[in-house]
C-alpha positions in Angstrom: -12.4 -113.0 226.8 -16.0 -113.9 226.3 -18.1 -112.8 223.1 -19.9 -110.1 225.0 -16.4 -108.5 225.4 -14.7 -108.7 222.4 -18.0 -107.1 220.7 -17.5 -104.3 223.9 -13.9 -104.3 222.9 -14.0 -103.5 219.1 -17.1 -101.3 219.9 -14.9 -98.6 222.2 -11.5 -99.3 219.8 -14.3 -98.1 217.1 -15.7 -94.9 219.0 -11.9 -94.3 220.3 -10.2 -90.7 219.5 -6.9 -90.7 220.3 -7.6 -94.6 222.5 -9.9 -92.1 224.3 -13.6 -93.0 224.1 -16.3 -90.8 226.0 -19.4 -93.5 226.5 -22.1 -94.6 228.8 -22.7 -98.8 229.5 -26.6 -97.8 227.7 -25.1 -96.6 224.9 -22.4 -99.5 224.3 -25.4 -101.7 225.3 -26.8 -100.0 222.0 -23.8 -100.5 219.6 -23.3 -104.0 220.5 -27.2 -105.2 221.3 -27.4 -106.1 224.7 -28.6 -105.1 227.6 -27.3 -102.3 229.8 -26.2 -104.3 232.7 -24.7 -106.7 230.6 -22.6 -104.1 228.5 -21.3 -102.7 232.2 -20.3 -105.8 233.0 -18.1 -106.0 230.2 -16.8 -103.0 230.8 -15.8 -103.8 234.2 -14.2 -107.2 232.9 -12.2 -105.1 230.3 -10.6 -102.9 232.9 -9.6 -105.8 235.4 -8.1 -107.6 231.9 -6.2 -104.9 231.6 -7.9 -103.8 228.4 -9.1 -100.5 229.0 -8.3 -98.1 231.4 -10.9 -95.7 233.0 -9.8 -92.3 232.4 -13.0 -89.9 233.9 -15.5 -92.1 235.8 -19.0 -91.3 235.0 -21.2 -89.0 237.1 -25.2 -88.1 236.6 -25.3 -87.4 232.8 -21.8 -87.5 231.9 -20.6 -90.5 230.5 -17.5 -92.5 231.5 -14.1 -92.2 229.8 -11.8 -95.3 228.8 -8.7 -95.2 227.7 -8.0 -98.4 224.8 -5.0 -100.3 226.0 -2.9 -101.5 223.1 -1.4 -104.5 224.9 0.3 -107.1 222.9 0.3 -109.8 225.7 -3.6 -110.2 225.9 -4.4 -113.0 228.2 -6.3 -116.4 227.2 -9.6 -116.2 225.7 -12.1 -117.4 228.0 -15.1 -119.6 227.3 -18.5 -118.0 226.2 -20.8 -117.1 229.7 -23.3 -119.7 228.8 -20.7 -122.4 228.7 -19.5 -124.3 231.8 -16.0 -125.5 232.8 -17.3 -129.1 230.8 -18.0 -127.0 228.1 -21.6 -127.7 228.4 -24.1 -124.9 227.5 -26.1 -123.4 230.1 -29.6 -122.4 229.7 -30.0 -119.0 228.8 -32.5 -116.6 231.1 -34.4 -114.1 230.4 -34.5 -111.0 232.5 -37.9 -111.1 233.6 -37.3 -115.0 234.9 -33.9 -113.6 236.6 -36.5 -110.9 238.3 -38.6 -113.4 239.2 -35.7 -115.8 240.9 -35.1 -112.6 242.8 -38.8 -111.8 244.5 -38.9 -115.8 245.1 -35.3 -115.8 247.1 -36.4 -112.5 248.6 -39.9 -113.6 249.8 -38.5 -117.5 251.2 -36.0 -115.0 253.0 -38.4 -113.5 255.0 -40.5 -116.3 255.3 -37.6 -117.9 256.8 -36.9 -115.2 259.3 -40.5 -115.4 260.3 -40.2 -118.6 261.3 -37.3 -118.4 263.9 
């Protein structure tokens, strides 16, 4: 489990009633101070590790509902996302370079189906 998650992690056990938590990715992007994408990809790495479960999913303006598994067999920590297998440290991005990487692949796409 990466940084990103544990921080998700002792966010929602923090918010919990009952192991029940009521909250949308923006606002645990909010209590841990990332973005929104990134905290909804922690979520969805916390339910496939078995840490929470999703109780209601979310729908328009209602939030999503997670149940906090209290599992005494967590598995292995993982290594940070900017580290690689080597345990080097990968460069971080921002989002507006990631955006960017995006139009460029999109626009040598299409320049590459105008040319066949």
């Amino acid at each position: 489990m990466n940084t990103t998650d544990q921080e998700s992690l002792a966010a929602l056990e923090a918010l919990a009633h009952d192991g029940v938590v009521a909250i949308s990715s923006r606002h645990l992007a909010e209590h841990i101070g990332r973005t929104r994408e990134t905290a909804s990809k922690s979520l969805g790495r916390l339910v496939t590790g078995g840490y929470i479960e999703i109780v209601r999913a979310g729908r328009g303006v209602q939030s999503a509902r997670y149940r906090v598994l209290s599992s005494p067999e967590k598995p292995a920590q993982k290594p940070d996302n900017n580290t690689t297998p080597g345990g080097a440290t990968r460069a971080s991005v921002t989002s507006s370079e990631a955006r960017t990487c995006m139009v460029l692949a999109a626009s040598l796409r299409r320049l590459q189906r105008a040319w066949r």
